[in-house]
C-alpha positions as CSV (number, residue, x, y, z in Angstrom):
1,X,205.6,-79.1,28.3
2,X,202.7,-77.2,26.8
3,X,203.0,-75.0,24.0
4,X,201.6,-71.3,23.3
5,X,202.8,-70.3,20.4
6,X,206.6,-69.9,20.9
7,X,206.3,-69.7,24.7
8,X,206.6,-73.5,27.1
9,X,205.2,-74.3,30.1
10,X,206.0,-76.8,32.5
11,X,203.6,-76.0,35.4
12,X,204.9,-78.9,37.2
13,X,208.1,-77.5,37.5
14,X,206.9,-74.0,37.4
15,X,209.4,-73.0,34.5
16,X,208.1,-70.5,31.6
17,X,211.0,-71.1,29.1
18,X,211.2,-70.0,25.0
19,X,213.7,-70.7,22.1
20,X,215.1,-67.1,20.8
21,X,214.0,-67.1,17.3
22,X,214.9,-64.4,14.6
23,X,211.3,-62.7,15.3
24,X,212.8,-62.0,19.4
25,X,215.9,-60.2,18.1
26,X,216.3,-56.9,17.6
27,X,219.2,-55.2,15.6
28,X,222.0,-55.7,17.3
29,X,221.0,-59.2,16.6
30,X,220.3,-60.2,20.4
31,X,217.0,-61.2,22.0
32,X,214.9,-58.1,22.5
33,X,214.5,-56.3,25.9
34,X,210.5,-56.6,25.5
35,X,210.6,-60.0,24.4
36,X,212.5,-61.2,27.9
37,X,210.2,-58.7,30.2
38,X,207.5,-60.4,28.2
39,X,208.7,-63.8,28.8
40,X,209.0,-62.6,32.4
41,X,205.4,-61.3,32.7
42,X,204.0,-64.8,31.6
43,X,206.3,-66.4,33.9
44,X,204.8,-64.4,36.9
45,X,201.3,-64.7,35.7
46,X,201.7,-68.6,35.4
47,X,203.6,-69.3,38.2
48,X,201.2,-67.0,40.8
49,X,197.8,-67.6,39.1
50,X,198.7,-71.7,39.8
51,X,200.0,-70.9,43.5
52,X,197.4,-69.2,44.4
53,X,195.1,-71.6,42.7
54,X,193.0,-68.9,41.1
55,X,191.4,-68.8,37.6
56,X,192.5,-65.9,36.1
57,X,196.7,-64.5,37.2
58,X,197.0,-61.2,38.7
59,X,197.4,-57.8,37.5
60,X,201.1,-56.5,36.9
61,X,201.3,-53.4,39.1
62,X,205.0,-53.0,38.6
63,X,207.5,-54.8,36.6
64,X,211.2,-54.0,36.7
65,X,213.9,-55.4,34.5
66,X,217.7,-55.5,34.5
67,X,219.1,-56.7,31.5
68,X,222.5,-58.6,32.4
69,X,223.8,-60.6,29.2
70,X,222.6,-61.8,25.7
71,X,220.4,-63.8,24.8
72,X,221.3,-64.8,20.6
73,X,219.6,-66.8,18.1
74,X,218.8,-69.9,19.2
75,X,219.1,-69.8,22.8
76,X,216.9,-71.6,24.9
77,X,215.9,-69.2,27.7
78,X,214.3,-70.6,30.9
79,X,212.3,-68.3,33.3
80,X,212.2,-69.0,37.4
81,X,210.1,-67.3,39.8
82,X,210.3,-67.1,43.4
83,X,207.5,-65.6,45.6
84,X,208.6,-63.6,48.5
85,X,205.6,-62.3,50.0
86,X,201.7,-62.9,49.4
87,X,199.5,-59.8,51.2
88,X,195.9,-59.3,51.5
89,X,195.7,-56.7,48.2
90,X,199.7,-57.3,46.9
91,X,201.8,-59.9,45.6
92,X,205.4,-59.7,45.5
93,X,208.0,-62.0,43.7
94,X,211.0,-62.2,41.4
95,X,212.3,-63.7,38.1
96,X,215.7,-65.1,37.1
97,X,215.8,-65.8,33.2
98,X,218.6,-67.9,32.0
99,X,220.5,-69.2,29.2
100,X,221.7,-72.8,30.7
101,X,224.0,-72.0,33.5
102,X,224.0,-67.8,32.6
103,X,222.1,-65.9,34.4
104,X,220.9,-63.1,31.5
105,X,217.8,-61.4,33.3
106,X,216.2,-60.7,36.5
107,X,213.1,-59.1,36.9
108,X,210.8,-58.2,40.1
109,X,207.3,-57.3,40.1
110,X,204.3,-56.2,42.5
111,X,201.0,-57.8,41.4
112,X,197.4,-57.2,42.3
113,X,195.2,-60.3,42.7
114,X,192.2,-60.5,40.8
C-alpha cells in the first residue's frame, strides 16, 4: 500500500482506506463528516482515473453522502467503489466506506472526465 499522508492506496485492489486519527474527529469525538466524503472523493478519483487509464481523475460534478454509523478513534476505514455506468461526457459510480464488517458510509457521485 502507498502512502499520502494519512490516506492508503492499494490500486491493485482498488481500496482507498485511512486510520481515524484525533485530527478526523470532530466534537462528538467521531470521524468527521468531511473527512469520510473526503476519503470518498479520493477513492473515486483513484479508482476512475486508473480504470479509465487516464492521467489526471475526473472532475466531481456531484457528490452525495449518507452518513450511517461512527467511525471513532482508531478505526481503520476502508473505501470501495463500484462503477455503474461510463458515458461519453459522464461518469457514474458509488462508494461503500467501512469499518471491518460495518458498513458506516455510502456515497454516489457523477463525474466529468477530463
Amino acid at each position: 500500500m502507498a502512502t499520502c499522508q494519512s490516506i492508503y492506496v492499494d490500486a491493485q485492489q482498488r481500496i482507498v482506506a485511512a486510520r481515524i486519527e484525533s485530527l478526523h474527529l470532530n466534537p462528538l469525538g467521531i470521524a468527521h463528516g468531511g473527512f469520510l466524503a473526503t476519503l470518498a472523493d479520493t477513492a473515486f478519483g483513484f479508482v476512475l482515473r486508473a480504470a479509465g487509464e487516464r492521467d489526471y481523475p475526473p472532475v466531481t460534478a456531484s457528490l452525495t453522502m449518507d452518513y450511517l454509523a461512527p467511525a471513532r478513534n482508531g478505526a481503520w476505514v476502508e473505501a470501495r467503489v463500484d462503477i455503474h455506468k461510463v458515458g461519453r461526457r459522464l461518469i457514474n459510480a458509488s462508494c461503500m466506506l467501512n469499518c471491518g464488517d460495518e458498513l458506516i458510509a455510502r456515497a454516489s457521485g457523477v463525474f466529468v472526465p477530463v
